[in-house]
mmJSON file of the N, C-alpha and C atoms, coordinates in Angstrom:
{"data_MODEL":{"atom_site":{
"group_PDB":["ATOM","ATOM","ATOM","ATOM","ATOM","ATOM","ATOM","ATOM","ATOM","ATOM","ATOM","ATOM","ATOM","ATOM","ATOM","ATOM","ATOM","ATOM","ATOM","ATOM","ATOM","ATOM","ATOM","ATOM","ATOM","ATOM","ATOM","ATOM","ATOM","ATOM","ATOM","ATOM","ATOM","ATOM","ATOM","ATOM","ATOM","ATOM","ATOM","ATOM","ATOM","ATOM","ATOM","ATOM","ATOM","ATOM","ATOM","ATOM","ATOM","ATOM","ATOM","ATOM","ATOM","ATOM","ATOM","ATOM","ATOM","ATOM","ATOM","ATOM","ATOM","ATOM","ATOM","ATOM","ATOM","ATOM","ATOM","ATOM","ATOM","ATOM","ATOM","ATOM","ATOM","ATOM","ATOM","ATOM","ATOM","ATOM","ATOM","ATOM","ATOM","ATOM","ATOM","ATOM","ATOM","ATOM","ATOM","ATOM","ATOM","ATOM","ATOM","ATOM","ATOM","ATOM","ATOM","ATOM","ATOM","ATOM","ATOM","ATOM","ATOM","ATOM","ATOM","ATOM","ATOM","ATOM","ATOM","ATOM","ATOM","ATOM","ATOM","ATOM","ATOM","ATOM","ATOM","ATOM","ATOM","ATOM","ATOM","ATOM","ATOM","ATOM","ATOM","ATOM","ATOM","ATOM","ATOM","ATOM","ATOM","ATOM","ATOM","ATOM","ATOM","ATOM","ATOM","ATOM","ATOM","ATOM","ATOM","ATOM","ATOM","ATOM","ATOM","ATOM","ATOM","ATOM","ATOM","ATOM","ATOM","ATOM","ATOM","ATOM","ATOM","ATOM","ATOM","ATOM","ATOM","ATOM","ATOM","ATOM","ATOM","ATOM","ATOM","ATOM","ATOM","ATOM","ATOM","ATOM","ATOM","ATOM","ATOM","ATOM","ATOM","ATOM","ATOM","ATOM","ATOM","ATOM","ATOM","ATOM","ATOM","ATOM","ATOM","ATOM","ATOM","ATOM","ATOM","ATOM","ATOM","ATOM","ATOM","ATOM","ATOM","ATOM","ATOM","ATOM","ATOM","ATOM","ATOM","ATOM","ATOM","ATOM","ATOM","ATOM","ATOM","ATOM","ATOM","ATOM","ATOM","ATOM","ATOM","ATOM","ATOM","ATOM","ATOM","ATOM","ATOM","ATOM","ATOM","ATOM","ATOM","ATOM","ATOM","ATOM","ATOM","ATOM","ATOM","ATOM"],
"id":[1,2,3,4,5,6,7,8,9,10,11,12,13,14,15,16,17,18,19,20,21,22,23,24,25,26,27,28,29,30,31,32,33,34,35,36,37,38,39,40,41,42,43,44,45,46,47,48,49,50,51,52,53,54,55,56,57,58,59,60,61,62,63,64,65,66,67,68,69,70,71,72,73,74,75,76,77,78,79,80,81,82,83,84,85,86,87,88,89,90,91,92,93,94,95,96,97,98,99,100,101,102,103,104,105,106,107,108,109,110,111,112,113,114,115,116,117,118,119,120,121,122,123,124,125,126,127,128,129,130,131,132,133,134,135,136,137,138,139,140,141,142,143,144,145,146,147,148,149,150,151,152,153,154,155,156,157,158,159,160,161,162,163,164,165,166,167,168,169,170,171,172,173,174,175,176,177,178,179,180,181,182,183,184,185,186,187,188,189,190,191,192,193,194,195,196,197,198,199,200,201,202,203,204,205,206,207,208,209,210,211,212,213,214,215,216,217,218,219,220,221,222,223,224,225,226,227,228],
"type_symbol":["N","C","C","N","C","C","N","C","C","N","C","C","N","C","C","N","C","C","N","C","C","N","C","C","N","C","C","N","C","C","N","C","C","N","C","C","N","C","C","N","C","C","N","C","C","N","C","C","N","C","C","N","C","C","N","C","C","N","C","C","N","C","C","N","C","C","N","C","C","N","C","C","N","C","C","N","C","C","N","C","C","N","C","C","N","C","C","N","C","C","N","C","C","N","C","C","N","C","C","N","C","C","N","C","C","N","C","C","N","C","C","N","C","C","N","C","C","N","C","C","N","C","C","N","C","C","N","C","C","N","C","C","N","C","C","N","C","C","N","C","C","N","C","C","N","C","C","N","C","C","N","C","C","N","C","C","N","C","C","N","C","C","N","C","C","N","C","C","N","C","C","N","C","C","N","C","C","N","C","C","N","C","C","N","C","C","N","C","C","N","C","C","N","C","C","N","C","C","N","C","C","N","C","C","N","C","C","N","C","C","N","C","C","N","C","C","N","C","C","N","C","C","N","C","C","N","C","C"],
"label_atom_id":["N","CA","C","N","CA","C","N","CA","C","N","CA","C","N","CA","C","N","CA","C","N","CA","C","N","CA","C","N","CA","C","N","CA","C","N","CA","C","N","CA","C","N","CA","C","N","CA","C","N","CA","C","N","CA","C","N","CA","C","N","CA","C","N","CA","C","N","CA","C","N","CA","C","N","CA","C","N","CA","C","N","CA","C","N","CA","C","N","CA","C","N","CA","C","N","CA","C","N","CA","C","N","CA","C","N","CA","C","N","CA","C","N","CA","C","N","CA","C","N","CA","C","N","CA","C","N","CA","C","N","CA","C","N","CA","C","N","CA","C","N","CA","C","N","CA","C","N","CA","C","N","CA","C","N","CA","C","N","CA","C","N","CA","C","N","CA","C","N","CA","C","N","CA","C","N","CA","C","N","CA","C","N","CA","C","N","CA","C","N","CA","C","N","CA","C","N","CA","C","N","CA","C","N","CA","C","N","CA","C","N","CA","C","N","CA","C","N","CA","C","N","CA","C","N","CA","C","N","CA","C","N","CA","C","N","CA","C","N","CA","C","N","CA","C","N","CA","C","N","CA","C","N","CA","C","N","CA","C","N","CA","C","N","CA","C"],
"label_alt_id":[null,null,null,null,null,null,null,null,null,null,null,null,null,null,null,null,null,null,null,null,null,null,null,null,null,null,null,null,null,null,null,null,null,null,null,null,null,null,null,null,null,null,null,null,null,null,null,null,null,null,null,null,null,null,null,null,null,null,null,null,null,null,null,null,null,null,null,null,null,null,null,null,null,null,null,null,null,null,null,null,null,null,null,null,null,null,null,null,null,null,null,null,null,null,null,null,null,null,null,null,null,null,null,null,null,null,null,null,null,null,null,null,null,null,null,null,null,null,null,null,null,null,null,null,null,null,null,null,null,null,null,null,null,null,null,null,null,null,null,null,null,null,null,null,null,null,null,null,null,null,null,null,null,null,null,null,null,null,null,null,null,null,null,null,null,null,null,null,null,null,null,null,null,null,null,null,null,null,null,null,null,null,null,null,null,null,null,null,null,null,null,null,null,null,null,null,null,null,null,null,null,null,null,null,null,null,null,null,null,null,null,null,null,null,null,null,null,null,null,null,null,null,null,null,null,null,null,null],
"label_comp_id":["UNK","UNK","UNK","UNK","UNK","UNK","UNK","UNK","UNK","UNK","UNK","UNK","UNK","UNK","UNK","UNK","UNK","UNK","UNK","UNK","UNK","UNK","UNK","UNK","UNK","UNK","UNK","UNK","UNK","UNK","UNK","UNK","UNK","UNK","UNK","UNK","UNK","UNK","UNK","UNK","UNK","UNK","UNK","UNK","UNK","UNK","UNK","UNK","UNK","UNK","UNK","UNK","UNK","UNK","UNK","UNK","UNK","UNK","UNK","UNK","UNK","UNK","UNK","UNK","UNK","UNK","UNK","UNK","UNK","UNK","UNK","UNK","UNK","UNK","UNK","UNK","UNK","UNK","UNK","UNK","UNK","UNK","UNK","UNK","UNK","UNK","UNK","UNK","UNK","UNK","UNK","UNK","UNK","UNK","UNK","UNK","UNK","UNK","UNK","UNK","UNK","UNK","UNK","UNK","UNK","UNK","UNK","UNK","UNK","UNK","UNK","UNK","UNK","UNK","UNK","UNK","UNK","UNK","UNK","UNK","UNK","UNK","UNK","UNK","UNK","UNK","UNK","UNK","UNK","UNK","UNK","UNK","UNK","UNK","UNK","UNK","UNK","UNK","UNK","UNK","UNK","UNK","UNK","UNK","UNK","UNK","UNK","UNK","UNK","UNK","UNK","UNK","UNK","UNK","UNK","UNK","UNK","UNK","UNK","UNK","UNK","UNK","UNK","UNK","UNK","UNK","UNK","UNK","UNK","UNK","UNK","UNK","UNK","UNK","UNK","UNK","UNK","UNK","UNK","UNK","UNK","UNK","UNK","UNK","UNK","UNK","UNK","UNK","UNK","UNK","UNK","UNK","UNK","UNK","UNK","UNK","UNK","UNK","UNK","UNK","UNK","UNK","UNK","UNK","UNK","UNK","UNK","UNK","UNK","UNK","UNK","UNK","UNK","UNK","UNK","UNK","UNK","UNK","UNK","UNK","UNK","UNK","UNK","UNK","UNK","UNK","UNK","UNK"],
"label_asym_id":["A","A","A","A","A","A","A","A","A","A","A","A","A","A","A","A","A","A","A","A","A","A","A","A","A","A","A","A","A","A","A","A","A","A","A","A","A","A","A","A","A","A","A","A","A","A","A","A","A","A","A","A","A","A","A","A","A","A","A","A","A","A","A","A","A","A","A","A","A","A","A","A","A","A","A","A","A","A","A","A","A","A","A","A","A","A","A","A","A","A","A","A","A","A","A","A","A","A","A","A","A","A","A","A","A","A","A","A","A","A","A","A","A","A","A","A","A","A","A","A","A","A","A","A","A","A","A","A","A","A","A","A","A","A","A","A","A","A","A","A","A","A","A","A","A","A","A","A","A","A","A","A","A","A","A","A","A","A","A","A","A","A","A","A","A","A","A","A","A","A","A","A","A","A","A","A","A","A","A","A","A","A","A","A","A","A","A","A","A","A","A","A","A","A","A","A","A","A","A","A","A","A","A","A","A","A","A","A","A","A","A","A","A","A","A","A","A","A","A","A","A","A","A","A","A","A","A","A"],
"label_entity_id":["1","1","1","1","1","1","1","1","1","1","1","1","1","1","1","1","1","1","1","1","1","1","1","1","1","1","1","1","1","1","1","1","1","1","1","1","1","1","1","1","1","1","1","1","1","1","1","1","1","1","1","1","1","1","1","1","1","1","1","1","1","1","1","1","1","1","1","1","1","1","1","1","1","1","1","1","1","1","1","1","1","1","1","1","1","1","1","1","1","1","1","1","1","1","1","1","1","1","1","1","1","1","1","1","1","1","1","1","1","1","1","1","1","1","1","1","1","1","1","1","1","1","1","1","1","1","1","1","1","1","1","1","1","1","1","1","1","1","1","1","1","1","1","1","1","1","1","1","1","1","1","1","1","1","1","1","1","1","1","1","1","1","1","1","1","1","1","1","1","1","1","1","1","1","1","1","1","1","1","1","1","1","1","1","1","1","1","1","1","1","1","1","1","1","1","1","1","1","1","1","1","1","1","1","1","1","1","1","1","1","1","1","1","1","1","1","1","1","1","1","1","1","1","1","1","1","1","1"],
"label_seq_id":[1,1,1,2,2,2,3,3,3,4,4,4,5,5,5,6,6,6,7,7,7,8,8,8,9,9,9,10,10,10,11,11,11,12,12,12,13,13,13,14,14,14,15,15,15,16,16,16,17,17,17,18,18,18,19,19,19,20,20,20,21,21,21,22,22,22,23,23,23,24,24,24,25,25,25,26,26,26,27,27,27,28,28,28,29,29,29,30,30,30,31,31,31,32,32,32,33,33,33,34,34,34,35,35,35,36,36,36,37,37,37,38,38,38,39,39,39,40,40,40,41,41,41,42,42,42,43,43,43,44,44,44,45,45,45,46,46,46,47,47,47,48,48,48,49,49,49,50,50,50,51,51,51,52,52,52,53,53,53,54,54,54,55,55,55,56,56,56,57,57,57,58,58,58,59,59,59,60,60,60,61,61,61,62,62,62,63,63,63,64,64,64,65,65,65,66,66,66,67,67,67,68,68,68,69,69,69,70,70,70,71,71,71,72,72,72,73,73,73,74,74,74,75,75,75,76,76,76],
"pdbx_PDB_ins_code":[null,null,null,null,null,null,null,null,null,null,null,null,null,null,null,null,null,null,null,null,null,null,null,null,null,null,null,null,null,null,null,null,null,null,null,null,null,null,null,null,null,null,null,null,null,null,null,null,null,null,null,null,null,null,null,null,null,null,null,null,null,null,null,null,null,null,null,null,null,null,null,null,null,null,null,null,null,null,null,null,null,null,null,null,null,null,null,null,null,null,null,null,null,null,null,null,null,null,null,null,null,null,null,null,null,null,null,null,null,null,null,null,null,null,null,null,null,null,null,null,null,null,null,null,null,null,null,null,null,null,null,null,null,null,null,null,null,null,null,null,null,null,null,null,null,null,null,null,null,null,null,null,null,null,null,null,null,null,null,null,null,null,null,null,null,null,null,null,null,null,null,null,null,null,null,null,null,null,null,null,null,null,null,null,null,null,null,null,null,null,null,null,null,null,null,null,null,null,null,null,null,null,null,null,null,null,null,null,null,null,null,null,null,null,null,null,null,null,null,null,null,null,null,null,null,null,null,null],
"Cartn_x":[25.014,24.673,25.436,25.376,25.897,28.104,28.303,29.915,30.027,29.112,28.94,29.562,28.779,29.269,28.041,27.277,26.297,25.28,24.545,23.181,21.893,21.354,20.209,19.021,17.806,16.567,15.684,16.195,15.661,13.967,12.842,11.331,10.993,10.676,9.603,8.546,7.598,6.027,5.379,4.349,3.274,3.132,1.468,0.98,0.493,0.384,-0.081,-1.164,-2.218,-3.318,-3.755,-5.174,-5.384,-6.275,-6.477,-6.734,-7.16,-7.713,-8.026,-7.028,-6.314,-5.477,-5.941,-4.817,-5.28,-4.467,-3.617,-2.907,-1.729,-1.195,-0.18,-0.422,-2.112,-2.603,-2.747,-2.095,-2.503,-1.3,0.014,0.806,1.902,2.72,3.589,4.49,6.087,7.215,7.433,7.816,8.375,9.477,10.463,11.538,11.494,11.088,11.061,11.671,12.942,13.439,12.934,12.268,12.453,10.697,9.91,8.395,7.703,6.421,5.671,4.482,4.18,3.46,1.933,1.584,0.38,-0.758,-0.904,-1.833,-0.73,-1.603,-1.0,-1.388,-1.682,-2.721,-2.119,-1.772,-0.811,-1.738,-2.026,-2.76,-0.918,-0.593,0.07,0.078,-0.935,-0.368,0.104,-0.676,0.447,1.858,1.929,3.39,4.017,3.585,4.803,4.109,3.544,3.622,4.77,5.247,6.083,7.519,7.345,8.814,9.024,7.924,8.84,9.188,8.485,8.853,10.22,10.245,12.168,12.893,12.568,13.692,13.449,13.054,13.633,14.06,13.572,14.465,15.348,15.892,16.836,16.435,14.879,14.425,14.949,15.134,15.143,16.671,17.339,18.777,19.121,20.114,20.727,20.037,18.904,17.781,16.548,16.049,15.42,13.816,13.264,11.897,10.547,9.851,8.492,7.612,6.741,5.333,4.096,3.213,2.31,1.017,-0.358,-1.159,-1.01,-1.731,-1.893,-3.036,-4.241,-5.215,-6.131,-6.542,-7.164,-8.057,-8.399,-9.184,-11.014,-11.575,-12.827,-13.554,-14.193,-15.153,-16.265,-16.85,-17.68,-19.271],
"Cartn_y":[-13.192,-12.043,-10.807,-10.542,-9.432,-9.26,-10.284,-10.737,-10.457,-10.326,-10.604,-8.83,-8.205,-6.654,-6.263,-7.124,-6.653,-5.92,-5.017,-4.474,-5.698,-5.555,-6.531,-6.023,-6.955,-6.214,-8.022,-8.906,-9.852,-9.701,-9.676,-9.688,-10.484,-10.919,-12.042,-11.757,-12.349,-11.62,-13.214,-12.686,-13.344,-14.852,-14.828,-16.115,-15.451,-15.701,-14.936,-15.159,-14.509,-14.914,-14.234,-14.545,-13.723,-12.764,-12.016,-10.956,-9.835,-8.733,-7.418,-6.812,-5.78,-4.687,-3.291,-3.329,-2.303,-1.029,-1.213,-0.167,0.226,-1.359,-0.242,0.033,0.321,1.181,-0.015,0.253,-0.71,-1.854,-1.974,-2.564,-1.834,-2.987,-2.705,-3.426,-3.19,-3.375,-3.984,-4.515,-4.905,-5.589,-5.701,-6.357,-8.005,-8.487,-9.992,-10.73,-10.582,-11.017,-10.648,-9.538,-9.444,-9.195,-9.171,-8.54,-9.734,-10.102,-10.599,-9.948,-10.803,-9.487,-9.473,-7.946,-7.645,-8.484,-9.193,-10.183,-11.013,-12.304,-13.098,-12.932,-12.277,-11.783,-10.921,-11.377,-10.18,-10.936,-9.45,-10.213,-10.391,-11.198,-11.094,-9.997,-9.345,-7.87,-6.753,-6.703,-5.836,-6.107,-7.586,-7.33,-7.018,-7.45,-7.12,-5.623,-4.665,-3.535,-2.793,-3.485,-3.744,-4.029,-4.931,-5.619,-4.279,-3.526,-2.651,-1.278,-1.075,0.34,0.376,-1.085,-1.35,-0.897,-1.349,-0.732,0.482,1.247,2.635,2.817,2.362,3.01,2.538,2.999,2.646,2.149,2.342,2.125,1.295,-0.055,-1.481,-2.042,-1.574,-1.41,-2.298,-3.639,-4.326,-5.398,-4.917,-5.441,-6.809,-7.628,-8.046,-8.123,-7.237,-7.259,-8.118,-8.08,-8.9,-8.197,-8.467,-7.917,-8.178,-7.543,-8.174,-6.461,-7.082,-5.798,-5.354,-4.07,-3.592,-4.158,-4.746,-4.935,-6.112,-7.275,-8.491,-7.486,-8.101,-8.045,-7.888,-6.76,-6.977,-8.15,-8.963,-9.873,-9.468,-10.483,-10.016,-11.166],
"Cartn_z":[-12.809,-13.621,-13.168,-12.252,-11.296,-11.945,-11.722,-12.289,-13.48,-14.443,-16.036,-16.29,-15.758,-15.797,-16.547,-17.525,-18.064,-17.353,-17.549,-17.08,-17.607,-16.742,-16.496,-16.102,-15.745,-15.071,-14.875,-13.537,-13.71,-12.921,-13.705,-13.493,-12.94,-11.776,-11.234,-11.046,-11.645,-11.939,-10.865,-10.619,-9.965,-10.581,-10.368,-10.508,-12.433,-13.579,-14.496,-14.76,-15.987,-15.965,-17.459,-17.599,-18.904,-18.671,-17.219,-17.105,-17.591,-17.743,-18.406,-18.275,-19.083,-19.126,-17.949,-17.449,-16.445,-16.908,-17.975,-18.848,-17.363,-16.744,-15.44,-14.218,-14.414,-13.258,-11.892,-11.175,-9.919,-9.72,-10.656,-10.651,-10.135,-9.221,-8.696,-8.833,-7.991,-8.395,-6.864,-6.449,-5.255,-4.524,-3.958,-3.404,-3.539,-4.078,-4.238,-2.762,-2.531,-1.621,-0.614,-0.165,1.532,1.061,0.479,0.554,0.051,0.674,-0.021,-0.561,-2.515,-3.15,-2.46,-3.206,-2.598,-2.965,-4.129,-4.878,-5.295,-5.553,-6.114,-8.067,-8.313,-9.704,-10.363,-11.25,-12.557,-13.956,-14.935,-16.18,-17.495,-18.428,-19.546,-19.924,-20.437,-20.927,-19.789,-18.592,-17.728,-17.264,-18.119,-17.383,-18.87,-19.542,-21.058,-21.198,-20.426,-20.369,-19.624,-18.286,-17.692,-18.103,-18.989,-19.318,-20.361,-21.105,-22.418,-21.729,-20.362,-19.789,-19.414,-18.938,-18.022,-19.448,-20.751,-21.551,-21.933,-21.098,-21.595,-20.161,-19.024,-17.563,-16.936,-16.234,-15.242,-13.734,-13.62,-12.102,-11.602,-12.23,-11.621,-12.04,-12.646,-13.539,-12.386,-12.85,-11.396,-10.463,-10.859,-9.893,-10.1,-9.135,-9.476,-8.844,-9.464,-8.388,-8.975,-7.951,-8.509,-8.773,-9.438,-9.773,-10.316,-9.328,-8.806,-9.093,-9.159,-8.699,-7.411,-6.986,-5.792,-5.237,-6.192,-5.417,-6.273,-6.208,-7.058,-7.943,-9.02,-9.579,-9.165,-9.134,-9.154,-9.276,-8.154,-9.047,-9.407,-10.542,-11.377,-11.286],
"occupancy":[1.0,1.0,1.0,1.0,1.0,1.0,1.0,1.0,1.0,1.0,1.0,1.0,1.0,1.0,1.0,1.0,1.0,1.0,1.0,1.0,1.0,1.0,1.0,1.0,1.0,1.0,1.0,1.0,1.0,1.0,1.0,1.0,1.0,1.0,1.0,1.0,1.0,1.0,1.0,1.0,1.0,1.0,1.0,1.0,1.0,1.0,1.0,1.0,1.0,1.0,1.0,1.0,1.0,1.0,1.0,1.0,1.0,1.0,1.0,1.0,1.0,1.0,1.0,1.0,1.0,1.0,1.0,1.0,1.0,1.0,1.0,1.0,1.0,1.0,1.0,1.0,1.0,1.0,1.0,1.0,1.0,1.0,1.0,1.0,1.0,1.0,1.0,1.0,1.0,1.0,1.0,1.0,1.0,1.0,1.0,1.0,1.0,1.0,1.0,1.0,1.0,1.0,1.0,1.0,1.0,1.0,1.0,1.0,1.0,1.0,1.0,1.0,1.0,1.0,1.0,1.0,1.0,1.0,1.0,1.0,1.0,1.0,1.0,1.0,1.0,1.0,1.0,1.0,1.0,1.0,1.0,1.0,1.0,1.0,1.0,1.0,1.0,1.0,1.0,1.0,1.0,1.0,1.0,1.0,1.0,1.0,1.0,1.0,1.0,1.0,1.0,1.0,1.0,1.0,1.0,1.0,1.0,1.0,1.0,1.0,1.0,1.0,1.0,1.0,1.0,1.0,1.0,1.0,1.0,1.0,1.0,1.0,1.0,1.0,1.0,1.0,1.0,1.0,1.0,1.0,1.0,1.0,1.0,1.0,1.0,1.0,1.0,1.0,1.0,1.0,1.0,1.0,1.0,1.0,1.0,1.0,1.0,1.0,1.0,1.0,1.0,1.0,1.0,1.0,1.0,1.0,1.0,1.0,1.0,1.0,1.0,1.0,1.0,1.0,1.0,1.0,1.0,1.0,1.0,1.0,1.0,1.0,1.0,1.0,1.0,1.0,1.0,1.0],
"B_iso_or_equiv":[0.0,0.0,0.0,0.0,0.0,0.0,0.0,0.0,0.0,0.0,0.0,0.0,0.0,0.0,0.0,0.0,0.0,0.0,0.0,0.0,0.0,0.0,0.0,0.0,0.0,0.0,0.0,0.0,0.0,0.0,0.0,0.0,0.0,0.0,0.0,0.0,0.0,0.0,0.0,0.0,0.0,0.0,0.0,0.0,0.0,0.0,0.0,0.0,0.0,0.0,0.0,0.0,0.0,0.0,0.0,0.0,0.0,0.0,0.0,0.0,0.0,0.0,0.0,0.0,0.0,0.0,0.0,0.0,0.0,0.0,0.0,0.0,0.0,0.0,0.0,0.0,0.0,0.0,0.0,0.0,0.0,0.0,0.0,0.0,0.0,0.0,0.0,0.0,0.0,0.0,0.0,0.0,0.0,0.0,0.0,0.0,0.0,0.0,0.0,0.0,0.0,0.0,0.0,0.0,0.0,0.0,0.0,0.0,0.0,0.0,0.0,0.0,0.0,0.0,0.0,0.0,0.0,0.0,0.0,0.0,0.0,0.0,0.0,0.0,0.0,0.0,0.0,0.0,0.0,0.0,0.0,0.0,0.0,0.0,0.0,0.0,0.0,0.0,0.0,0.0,0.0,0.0,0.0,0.0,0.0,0.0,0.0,0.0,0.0,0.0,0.0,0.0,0.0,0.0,0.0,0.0,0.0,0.0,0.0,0.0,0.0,0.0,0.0,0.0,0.0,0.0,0.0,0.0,0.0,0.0,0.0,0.0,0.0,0.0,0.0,0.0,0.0,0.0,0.0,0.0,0.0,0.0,0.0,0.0,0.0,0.0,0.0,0.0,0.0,0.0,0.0,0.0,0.0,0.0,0.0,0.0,0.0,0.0,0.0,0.0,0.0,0.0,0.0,0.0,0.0,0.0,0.0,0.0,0.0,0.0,0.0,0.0,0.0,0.0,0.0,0.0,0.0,0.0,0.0,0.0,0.0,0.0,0.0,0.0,0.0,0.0,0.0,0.0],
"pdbx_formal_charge":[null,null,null,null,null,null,null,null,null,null,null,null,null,null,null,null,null,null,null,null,null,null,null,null,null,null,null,null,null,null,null,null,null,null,null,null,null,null,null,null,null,null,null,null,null,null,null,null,null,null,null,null,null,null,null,null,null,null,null,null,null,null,null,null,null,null,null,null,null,null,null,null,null,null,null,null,null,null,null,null,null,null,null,null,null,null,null,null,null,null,null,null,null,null,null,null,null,null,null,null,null,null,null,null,null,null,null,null,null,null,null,null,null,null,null,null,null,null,null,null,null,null,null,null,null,null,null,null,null,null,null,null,null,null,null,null,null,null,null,null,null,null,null,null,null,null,null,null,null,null,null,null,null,null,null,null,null,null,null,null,null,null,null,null,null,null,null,null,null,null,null,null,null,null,null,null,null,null,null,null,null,null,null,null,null,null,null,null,null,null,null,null,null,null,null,null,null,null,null,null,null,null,null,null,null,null,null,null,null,null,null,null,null,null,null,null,null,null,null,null,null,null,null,null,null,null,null,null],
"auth_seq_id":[1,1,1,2,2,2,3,3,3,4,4,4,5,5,5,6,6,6,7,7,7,8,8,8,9,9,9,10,10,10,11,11,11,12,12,12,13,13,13,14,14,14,15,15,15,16,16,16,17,17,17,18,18,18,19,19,19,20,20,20,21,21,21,22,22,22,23,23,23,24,24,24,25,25,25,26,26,26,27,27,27,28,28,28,29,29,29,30,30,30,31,31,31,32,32,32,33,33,33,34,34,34,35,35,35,36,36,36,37,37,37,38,38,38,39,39,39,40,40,40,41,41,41,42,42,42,43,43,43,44,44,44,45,45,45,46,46,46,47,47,47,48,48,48,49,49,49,50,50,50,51,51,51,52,52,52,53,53,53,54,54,54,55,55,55,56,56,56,57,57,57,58,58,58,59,59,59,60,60,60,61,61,61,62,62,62,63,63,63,64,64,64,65,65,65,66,66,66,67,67,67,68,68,68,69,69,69,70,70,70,71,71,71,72,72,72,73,73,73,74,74,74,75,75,75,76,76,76],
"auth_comp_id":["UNK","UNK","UNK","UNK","UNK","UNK","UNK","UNK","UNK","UNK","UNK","UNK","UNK","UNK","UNK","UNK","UNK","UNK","UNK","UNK","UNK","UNK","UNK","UNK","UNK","UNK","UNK","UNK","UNK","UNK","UNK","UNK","UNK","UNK","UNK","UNK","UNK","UNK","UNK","UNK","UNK","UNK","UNK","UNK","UNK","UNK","UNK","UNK","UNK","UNK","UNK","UNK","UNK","UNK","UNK","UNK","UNK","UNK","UNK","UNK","UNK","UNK","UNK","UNK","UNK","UNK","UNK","UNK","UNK","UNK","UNK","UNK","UNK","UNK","UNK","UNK","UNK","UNK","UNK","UNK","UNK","UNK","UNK","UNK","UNK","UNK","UNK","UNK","UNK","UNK","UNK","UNK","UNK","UNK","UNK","UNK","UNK","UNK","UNK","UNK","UNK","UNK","UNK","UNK","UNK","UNK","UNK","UNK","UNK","UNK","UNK","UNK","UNK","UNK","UNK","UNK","UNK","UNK","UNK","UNK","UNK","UNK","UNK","UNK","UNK","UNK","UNK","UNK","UNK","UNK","UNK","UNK","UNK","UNK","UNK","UNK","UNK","UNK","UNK","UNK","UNK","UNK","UNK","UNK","UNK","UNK","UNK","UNK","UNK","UNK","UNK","UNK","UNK","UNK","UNK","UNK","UNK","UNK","UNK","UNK","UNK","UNK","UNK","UNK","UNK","UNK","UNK","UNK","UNK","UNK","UNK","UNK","UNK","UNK","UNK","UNK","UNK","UNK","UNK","UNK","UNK","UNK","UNK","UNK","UNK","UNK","UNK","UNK","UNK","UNK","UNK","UNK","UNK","UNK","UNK","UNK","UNK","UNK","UNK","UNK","UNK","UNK","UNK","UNK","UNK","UNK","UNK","UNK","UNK","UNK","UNK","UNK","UNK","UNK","UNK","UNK","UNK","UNK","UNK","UNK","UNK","UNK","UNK","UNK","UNK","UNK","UNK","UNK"],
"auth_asym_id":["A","A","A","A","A","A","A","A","A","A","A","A","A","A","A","A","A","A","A","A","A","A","A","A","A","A","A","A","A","A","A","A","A","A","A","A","A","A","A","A","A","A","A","A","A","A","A","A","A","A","A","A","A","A","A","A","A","A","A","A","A","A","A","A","A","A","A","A","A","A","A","A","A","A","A","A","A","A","A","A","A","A","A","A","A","A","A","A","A","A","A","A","A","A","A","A","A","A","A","A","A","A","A","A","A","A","A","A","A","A","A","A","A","A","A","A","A","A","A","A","A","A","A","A","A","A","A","A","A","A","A","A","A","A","A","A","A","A","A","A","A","A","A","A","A","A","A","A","A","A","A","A","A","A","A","A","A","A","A","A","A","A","A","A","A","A","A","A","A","A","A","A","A","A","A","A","A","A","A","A","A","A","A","A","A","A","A","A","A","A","A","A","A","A","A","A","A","A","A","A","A","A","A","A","A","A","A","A","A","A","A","A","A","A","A","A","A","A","A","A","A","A","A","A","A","A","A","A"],
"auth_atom_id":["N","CA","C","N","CA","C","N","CA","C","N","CA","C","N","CA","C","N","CA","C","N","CA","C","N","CA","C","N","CA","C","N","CA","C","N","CA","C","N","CA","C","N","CA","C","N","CA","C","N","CA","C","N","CA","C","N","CA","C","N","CA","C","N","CA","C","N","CA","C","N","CA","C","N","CA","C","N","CA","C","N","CA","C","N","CA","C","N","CA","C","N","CA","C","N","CA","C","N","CA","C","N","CA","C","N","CA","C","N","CA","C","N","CA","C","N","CA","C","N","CA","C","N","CA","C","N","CA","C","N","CA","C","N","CA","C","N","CA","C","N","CA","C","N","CA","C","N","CA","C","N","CA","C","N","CA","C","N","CA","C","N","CA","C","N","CA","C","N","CA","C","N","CA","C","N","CA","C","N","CA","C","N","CA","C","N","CA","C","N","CA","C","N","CA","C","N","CA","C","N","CA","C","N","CA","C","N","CA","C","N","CA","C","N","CA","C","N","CA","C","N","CA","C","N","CA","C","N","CA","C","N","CA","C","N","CA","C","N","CA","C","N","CA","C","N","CA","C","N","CA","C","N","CA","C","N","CA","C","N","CA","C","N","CA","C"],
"pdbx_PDB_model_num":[1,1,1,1,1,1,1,1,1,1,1,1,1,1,1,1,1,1,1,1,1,1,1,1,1,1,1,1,1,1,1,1,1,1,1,1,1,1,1,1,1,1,1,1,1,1,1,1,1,1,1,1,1,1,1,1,1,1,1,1,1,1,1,1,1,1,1,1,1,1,1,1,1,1,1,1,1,1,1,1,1,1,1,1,1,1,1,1,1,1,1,1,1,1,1,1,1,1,1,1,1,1,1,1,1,1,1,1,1,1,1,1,1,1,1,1,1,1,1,1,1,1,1,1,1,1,1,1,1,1,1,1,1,1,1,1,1,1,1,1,1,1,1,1,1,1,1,1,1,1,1,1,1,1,1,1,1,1,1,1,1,1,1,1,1,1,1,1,1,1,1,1,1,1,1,1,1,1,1,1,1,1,1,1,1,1,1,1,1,1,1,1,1,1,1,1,1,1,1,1,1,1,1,1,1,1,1,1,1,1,1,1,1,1,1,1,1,1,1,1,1,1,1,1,1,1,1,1]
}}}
């Protein structure tokens, strides 16, 4: 990818789930390669909340990070 010249943004998301919407809040971005994530717990819609923010930014431009919440899910 990197050779291609294209701009990219490769996502590695967690374990997924069908989770509640946290609208973002509590999700993070992290080094894939050198970090392990903080949960193993990401819901479907926070990450395709995720995937539509990368197209408007540049944060991750090049990059490939993982993501994951900051903190499990409440049990209930």
């Amino acid at each position: 990818m990197r050779a291609s010249g294209l701009e990219f943004v490769l996502v590695r998301p967690v374990a997924l789930n069908d989770g509640e919407n946290r609208g973002g809040v509590g999700t993070l971005a992290f080094d894939s390669a050198a970090e392990a994530p903080p949960t193993q717990h990401l819901s479907r819609v926070d990450l395709a909340a995720f995937l539509i923010d990368q197209c408007a930014s540049n944060e991750f431009l090049g990059q490939a990070p993982g993501v994951s919440w900051l903190d499990p899910p409440a049990k209930k």
